[in-house]
C-alpha positions in Angstrom: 87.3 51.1 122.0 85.4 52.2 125.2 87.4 53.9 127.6 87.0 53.9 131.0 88.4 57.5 131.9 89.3 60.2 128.9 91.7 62.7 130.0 91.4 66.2 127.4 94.3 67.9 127.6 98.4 67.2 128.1 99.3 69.7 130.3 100.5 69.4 133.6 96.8 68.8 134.7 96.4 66.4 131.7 99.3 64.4 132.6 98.9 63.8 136.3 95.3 63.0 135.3 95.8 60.5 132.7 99.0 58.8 135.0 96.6 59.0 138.2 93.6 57.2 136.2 95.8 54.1 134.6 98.0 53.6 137.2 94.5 52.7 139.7 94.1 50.1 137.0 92.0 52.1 134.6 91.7 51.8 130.5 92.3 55.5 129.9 93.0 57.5 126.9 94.8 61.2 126.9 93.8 63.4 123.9 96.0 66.2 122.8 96.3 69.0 119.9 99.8 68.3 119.6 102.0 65.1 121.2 104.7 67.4 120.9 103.7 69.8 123.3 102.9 66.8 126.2 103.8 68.8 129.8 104.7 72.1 128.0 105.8 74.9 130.0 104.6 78.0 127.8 105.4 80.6 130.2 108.0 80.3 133.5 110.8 77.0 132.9 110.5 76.9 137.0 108.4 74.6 139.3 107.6 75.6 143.3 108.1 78.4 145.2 106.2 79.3 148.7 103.1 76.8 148.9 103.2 75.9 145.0 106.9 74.1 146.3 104.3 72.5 149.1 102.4 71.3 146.3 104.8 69.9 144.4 105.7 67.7 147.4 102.8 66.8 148.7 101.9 65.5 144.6 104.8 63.6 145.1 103.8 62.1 148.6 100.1 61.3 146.8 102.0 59.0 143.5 101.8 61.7 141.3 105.0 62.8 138.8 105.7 65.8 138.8 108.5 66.2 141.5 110.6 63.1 139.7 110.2 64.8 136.4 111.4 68.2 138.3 114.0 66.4 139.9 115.6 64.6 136.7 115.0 67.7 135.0 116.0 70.5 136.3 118.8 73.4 135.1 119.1 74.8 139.5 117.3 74.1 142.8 116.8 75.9 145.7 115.9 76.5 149.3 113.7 79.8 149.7 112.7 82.0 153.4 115.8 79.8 154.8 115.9 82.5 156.7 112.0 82.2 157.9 110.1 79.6 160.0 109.7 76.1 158.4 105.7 76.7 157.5 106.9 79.2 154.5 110.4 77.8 153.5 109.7 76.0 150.0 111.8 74.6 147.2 111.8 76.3 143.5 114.0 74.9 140.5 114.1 76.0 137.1 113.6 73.1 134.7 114.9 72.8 131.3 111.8 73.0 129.3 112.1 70.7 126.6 114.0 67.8 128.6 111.0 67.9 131.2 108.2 67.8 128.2 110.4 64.7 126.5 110.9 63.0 130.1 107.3 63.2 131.0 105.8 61.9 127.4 108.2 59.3 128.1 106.8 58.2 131.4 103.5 58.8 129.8 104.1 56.3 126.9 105.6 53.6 129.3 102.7 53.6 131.4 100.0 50.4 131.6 96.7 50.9 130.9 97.1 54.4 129.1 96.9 55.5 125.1 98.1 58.7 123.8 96.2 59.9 120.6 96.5 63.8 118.9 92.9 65.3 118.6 91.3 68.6 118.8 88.4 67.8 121.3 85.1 70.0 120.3 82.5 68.4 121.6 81.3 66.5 124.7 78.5 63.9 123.9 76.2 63.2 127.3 74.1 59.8 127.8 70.6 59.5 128.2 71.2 59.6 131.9 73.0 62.5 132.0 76.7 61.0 132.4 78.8 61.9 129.9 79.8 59.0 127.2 82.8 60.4 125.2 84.0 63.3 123.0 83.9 64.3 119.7 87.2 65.9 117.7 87.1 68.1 114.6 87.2 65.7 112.4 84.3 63.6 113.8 86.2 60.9 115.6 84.3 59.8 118.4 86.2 58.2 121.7 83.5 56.3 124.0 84.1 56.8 127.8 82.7 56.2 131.3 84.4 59.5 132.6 85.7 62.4 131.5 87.9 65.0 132.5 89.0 68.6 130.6 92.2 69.8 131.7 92.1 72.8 128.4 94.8 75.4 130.0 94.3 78.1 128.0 92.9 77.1 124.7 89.3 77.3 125.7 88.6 80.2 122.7 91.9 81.2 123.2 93.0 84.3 121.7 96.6 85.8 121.8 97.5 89.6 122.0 100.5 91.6 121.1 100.2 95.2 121.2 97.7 95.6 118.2 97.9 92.5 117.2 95.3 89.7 117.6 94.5 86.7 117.0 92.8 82.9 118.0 95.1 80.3 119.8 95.8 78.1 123.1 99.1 78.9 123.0 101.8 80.2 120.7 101.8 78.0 117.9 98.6 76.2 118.9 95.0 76.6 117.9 92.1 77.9 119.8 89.2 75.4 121.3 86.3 77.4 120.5 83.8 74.3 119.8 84.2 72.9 122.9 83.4 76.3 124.7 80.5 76.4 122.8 79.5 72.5 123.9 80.0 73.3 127.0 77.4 76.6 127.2 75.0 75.1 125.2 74.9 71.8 128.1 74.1 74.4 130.5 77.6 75.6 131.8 78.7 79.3 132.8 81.7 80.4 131.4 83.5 83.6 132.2 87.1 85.2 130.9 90.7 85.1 132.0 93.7 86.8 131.2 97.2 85.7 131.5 100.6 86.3 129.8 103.9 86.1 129.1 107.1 88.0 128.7 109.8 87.9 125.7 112.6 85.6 125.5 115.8 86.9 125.2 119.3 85.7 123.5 121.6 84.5 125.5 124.4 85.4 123.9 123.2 89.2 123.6 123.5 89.5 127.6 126.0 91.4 129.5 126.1 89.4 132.5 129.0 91.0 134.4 126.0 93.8 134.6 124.1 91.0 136.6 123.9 89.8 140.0 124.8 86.0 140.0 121.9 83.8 141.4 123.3 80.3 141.7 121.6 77.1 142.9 121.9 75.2 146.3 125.5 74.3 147.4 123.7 71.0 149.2 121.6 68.3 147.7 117.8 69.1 146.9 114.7 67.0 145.8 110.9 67.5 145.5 110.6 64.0 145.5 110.7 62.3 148.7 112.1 59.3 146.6 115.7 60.5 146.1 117.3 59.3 143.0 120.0 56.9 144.1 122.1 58.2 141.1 121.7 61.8 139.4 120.9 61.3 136.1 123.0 62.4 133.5 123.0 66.5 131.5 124.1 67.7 128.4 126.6 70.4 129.1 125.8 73.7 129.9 125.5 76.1 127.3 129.3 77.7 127.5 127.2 81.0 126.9 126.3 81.0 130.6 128.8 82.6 133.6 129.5 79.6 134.9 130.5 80.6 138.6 128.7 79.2 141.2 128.6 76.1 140.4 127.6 73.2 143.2 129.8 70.3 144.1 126.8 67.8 144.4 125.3 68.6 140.9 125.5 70.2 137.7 123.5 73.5 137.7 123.5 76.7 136.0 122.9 80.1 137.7 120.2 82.8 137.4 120.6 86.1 137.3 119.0 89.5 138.7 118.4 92.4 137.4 116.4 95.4 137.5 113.9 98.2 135.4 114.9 101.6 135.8 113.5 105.2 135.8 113.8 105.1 132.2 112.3 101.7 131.3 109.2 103.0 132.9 108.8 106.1 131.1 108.6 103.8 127.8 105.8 102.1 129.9 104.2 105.2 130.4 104.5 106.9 127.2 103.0 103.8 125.5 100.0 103.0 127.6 98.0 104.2 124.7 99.0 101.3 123.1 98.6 98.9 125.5 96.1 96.3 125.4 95.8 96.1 129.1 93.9 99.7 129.2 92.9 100.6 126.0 90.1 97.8 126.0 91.8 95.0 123.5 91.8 92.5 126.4 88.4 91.9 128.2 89.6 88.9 130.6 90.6 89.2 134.5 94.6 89.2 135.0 96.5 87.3 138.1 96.8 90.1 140.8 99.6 88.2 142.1 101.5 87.7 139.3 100.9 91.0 136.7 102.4 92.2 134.0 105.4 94.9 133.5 102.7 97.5 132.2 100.2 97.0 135.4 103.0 97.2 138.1 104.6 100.9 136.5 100.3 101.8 136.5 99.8 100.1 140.0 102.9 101.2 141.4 103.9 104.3 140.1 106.0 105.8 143.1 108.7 102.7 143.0 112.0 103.3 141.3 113.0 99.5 140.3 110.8 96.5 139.8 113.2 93.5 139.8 113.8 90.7 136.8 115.4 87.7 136.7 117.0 86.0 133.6 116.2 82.6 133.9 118.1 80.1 131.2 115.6 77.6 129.5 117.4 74.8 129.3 121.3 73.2 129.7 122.0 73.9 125.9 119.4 76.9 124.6 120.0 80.3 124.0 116.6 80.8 125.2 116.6 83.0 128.3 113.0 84.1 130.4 112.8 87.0 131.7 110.9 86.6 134.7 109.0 89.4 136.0 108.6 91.1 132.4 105.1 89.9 131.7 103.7 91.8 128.7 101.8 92.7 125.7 103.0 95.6 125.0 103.6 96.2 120.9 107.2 94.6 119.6 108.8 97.8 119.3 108.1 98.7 122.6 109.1 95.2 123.7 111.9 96.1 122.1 112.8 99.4 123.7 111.8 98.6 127.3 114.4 95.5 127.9 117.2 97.4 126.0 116.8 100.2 128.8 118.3 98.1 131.1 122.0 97.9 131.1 122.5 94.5 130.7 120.4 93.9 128.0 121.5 96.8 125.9 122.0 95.2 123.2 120.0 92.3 123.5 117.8 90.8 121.2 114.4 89.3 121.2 113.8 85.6 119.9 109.9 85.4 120.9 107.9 88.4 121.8 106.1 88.1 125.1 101.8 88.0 124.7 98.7 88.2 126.5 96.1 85.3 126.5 92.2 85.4 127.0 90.5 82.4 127.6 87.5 80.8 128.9 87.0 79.5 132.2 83.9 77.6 134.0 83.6 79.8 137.7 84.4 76.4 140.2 81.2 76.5 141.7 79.6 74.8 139.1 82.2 71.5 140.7 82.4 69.6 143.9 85.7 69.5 145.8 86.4 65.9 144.1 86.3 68.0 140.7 83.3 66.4 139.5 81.1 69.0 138.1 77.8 69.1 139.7 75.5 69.3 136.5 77.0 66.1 135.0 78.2 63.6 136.5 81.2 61.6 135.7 82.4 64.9 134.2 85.4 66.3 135.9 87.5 69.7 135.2 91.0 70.4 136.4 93.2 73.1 136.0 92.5 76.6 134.9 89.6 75.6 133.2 88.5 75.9 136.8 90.1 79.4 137.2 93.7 78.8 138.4 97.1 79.8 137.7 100.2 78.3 138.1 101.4 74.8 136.6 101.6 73.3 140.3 97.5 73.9 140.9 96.9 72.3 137.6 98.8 69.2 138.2 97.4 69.2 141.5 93.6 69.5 140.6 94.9 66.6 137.6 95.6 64.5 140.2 92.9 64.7 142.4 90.7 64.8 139.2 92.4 61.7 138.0 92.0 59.6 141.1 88.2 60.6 141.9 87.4 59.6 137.8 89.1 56.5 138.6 87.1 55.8 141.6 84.1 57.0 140.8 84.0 54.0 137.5 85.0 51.6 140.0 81.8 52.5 142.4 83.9 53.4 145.4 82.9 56.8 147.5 85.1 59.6 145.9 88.8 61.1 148.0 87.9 64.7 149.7 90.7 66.2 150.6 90.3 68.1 154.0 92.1 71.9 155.0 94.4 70.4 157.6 95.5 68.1 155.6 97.0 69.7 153.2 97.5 72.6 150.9 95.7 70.4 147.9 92.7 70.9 150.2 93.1 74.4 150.5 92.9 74.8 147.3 90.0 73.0 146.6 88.0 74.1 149.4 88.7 77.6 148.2 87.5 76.9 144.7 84.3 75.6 145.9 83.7 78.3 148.8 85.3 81.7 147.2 83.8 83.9 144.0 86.8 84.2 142.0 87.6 87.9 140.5 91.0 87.1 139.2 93.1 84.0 138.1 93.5 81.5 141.2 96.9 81.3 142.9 98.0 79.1 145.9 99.5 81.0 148.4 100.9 80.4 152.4 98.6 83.0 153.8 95.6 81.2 152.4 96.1 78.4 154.6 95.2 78.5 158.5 97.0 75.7 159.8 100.2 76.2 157.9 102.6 75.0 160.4 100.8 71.6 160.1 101.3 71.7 156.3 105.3 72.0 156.0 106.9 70.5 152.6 109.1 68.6 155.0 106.1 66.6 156.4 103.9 66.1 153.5 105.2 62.3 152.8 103.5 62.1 157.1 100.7 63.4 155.9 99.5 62.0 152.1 101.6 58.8 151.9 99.3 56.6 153.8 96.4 58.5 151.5 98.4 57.2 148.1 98.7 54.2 149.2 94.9 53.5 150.2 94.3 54.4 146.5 97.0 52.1 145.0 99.5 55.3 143.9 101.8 54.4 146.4 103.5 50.9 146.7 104.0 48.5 149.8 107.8 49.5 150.0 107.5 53.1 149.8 104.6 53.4 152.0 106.6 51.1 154.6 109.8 53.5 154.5 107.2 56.8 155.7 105.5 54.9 159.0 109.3 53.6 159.7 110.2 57.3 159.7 107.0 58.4 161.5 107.3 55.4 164.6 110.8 56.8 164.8 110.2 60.6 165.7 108.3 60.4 169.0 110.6 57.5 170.0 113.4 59.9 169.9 111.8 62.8 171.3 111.0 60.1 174.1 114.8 59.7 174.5 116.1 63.5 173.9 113.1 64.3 177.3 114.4 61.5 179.3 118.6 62.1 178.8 119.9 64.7 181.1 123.2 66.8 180.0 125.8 66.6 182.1 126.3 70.6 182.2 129.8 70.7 183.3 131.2 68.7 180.2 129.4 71.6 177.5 129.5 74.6 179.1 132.9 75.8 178.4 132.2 75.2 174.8 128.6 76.7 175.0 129.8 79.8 176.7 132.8 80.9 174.4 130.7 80.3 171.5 128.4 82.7 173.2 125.2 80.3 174.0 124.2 80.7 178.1 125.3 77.6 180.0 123.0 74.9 180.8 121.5 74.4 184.3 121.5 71.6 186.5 119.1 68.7 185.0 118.9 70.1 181.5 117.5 67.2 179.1 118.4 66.9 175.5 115.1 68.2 174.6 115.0 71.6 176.9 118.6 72.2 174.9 117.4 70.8 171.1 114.1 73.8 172.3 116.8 76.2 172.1 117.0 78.7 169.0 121.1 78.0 168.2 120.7 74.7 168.8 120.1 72.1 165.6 119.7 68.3 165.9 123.2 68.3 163.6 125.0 70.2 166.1 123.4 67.7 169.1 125.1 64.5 167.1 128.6 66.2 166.9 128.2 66.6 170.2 127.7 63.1 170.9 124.1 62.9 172.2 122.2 62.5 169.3 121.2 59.8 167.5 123.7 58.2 164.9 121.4 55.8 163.2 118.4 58.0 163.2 117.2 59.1 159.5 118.2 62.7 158.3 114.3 63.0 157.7 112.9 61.9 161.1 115.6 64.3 162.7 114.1 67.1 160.8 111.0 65.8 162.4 112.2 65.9 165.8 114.1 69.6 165.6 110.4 71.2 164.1 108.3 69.2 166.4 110.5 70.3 169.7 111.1 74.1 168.5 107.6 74.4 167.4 105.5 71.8 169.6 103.4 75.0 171.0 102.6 76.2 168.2 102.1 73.0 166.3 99.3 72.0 169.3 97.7 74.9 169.1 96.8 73.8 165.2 96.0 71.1 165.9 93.2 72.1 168.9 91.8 74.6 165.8 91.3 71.4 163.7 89.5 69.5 165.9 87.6 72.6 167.0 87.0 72.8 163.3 85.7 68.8 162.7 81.9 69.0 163.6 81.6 71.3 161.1 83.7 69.5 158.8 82.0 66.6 159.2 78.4 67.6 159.4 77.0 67.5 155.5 74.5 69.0 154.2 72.1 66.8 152.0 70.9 67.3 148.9 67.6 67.6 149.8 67.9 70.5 152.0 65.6 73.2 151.1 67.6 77.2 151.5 64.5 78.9 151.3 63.3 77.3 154.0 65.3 78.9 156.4 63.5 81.7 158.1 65.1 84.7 158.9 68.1 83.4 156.2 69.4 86.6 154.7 68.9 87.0 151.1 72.5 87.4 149.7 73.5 84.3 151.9 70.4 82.0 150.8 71.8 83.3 147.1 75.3 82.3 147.9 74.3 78.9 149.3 72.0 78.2 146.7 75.1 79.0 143.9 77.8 77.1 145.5 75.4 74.3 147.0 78.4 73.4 150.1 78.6 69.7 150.8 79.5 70.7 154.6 78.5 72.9 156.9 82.5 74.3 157.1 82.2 74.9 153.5 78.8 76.9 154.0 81.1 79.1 156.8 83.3 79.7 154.0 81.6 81.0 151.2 81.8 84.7 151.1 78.3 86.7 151.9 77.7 84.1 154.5 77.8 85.6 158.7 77.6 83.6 161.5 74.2 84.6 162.1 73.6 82.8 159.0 75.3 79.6 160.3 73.5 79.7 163.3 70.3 79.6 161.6 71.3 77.2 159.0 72.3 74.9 161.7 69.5 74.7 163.8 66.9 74.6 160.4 69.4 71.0 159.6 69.2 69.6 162.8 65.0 70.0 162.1 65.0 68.9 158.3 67.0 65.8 159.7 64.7 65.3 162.6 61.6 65.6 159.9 63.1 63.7 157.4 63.5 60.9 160.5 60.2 61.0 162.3 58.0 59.0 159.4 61.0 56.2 159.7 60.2 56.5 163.8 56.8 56.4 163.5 57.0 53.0 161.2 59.3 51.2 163.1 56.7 52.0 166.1 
């Protein structure tokens, strides 16, 4: 059978690929080493977190899975920066791992248009035209496509490390792709080397947890999706192992717990960095700077007394515990040593040993923003085969990877995702504009218009986006432009209904607020810091039938309007380069004067935009002046013949 998209790969790229694809109406097929694995979490059980949490949402807003599959899944939720401005507060929730790998293969297997099949992909096969045509597994089956996209993770010549040990794999338990690293090179593509890793799991029932500090999950009701579930689906019961206080009335969750490394657990760092793969040259690949392990934060950071861990459970029923924050591949018996240093874990003991992984990776500028690689078309990578970390990039780039495969076999122009639009454009932009030295992570400080690009608004901004591609249905898509006529209609309201000071004041003063003034409005009072929309309705001048969403609307937009303007003039300041493109054609040599690390730079990334071109690293302003004026000239050559015709 011919397939019109092939998705390589089940991981959380794979998955929102492969959904993506055949819910737009395309014959797709998802390959994978092992069915059992589908959606595998092999290192944190958790999903979101500042601007990963964004991601989640806005994935959600777009059609795309995983925040249901979060939401039905998940062990604890929370709310982080509560105590920071809306741009940087984000949800995280720790998932139980094998109920969200058996939900999503579920979804996966109900879905229209889409086969599952195990293979071990080694080989892409290209058409006479360029455009790829299908792959090729081990065992010399050969699946026929129009598209296809490579969501590998880590298995690209994979190769674990332990301490002195070593040895070829994906993952634990999973082989290594090395043939389709190979395929890949000898088609003409540059590959370079990653690290990442892991840290041990621990036994729950070896833990001291009155030694802890008690981490439990939201006392009010949290989703990622903006599509509640009307009823909570239901758990098995939490493992009895498990301090149980802290539970939530609204659901069913089970507490983390913090704890921390000590003077002592970092002299059996020290003393074994001999042995250490991270600096006696075993491991080769770039690490994550933002997320490194135990060993690299005592070297990095040897002046701090305590680096905090958290013991996160994997699941309602396991004995499985993570210990965040404990990345390492450090030898067993040093493993071993370092987490029994810690008084909790005393006697503790290990059920799998945490690891290093190398892998290969293709350096992003070889792709477009839409994920389509630029030396084949109709070839499309996603995930950290593109250099990122995190499962919430991966599903993210899946998505977008899915719906521009999807497209691009139909014949319709391919979805770009701008900056101020949303942190799934950040990302991308910054994969096709920035030389990667380390693993890519998604953070709030990489996007300039952050305020614009809240979790609470992302359903505002991408639902209307989902919907235009066919991820989003008629009802659902209804339900967001309901809640986005309502907002300025009630802001309308709030600035046109004057207080009547002398009834509040009293109240306001002995709960320490300063009194109102004569001809106060709703809104001048909803501006003020104390003040919430919730505490405007008990008072009886807010809106009773106005959604709990659109009020969160109203309260950011009226505390933050300033601000939120001021983004907003940036972006449009921003759009004519945005919008200008730069063709094909378009000659960098050309450019007189053009500096020749930024005529390099240009040449490498090839931008699509003259924004992107202001991004790329190695490229000044002085450059961007030139370019600009040498466009406007190509253009008006490439016009004059055309001119001179129709004359």
């Amino acid at each position: 059978m011919t397939y019109d998209v092939i998705v390589v790969g089940a991981g959380h790229a794979g998955c929102e690929a492969a959904l993506a694809s055949a819910r737009m109406g395309c014959a797709t097929l998802l390959l994978t080493m092992d069915l059992n694995n589908v959606a595998l979490m092999p290192c944190n059980p958790s999903v979101g977190g500042p601007a990963k949490g964004h991601l989640v949402r806005e994935i959600d807003a777009l059609g795309g899975e995983m925040g249901r599959n979060t939401d039905e899944t998940f062990i604890q939720i929370r709310m982080l920066n509560t105590g920071k401005g809306p741009a940087v507060q984000a949800l995280r929730a720790q998932a139980d791992k094998k109920l969200y790998g058996l939900r999503m293969k579920r979804v996966l297997e109900e879905q229209e248009n889409l086969d599952l099949a195990e293979a071990l992909v080694e080989k892409l096969e290209i058409g006479a035209v360029g455009h790829p045509i299908g792959v090729v597994s081990d065992t010399e089956q050969r699946f026929q496509a129009k598209a296809v996209i490579l969501t590998t993770g880590t298995s690209l010549n994979g190769r674990i490390i332990v301490g002195e040990e070593s040895f070829a794999g994906g993952r634990s338990g999973e082989k290594a792709a090395c043939g389709l690293s190979e395929s890949l090179r000898q088609l003409g593509f540059e590959l370079g080397r990653l690290k990442t890793g892991t840290p041990p799991r621990l036994d729950a029932r070896t833990i001291d947890y009155y030694k802890t500090t008690i981490q439990p999950g939201s006392a009010v009701p949290l989703y990622f999706s903006f599509g509640k579930p009307s009823l909570d689906p239901e758990f098995p019961e939490p493992n009895p192992v498990y301090p149980q206080n802290g539970q939530t009335p609204w659901r069913q969750q089970i507490p983390c717990y913090l704890i921390s490394t000590n003077e002592r657990t970092h002299e059996i760092i020290r003393s074994n960095f001999h042995r250490t793969p991270l600096f006696n040259g075993t491991i080769e690949g770039t690490g994550p700077r933002y997320c490194p392990s135990i060993e690299d934060k005592i070297y990095k950071f040897a002046d701090k007394p305590s680096h905090q861990f958290f013991l996160e459970p994997e699941g309602w029923e396991t004995n499985e515990v993570y210990l965040q924050g404990a990345n390492t591949s450090l030898p067993k018996d040093v493993q071993l040593d370092m987490v029994r240093s810690i008084p909790a874990l005393a006697d503790v003991e290990i059920i799998r040993w945490g690891y290093a992984i190398e892998y290969d990776y293709a350096p992003p500028w070889q792709i477009l923003c839409t994920l389509e690689t630029k030396r084949i078309p109709g070839l499309f990578f996603a995930g950290q085969i593109n250099g990122t970390t995190g499962y919430e990039e991966a599903a993210g780039q899946g998505l977008v990877a899915g719906i521009n495969a999807a497209l691009k076999v139909k014949g319709i122009p391919p979805l770009i995702f701008r900056r101020d639009q949303g942190y799934i454009g950040v990302m991308l932009d910054d994969l096709v504009t920035k030389e990667l030295t380390e693993p890519y992570r998604l953070l709030t400080s990489r996007a300039e218009y952050r305020l614009l690009l809240r979790h609470d608004n992302a359903d505002l901004r991408l639902t209307p986006v989902g919907y235009e591609v066919g991820l989003i249905d008629q009802e659902r898509y209804e339900s967001v432009e309901a809640k986005r006529r309502e907002i300025p209609l009630e802001i309308k309201r709030l600035s046109k209904k004057v207080l009547v000071a002398d009834k509040i004041n009293d109240s306001l003063v002995n709960s320490g607020s300063a009194p109102l003034g004569r001809n106060t409005t709703a809104l001048e009072f909803l501006r003020r810091p104390e003040t919430s929309y919730e505490l405007m309705k008990d008072m009886g001048f807010g809106n009773p039938g106005l959604s709990s969403d659109a009020a969160v609307q109203v309260e950011i937009e009226t505390k933050y309007g300033g601000y939120i303007e001021k983004q907003e003039l940036a972006v449009k300041r921003m759009k004519k380069l945005e919008e200008k493109r730069i063709p094909g054609w378009f000659e960098y040599d050309g450019v007189t004067g053009l500096r020749y690390e930024a005529c390099f730079k240009l040449k490498q990334f090839h931008p699509q935009t003259l924004g992107q071109a202001s991004r790329i690293d190695g490229v000044t302003p002085a450059d961007m002046a030139l370019l600009m004026v040498h466009l406007e000239r190509a253009h008006g050559k490439r016009q004059a013949p055309d001119r001179a015709l129709a004359g």
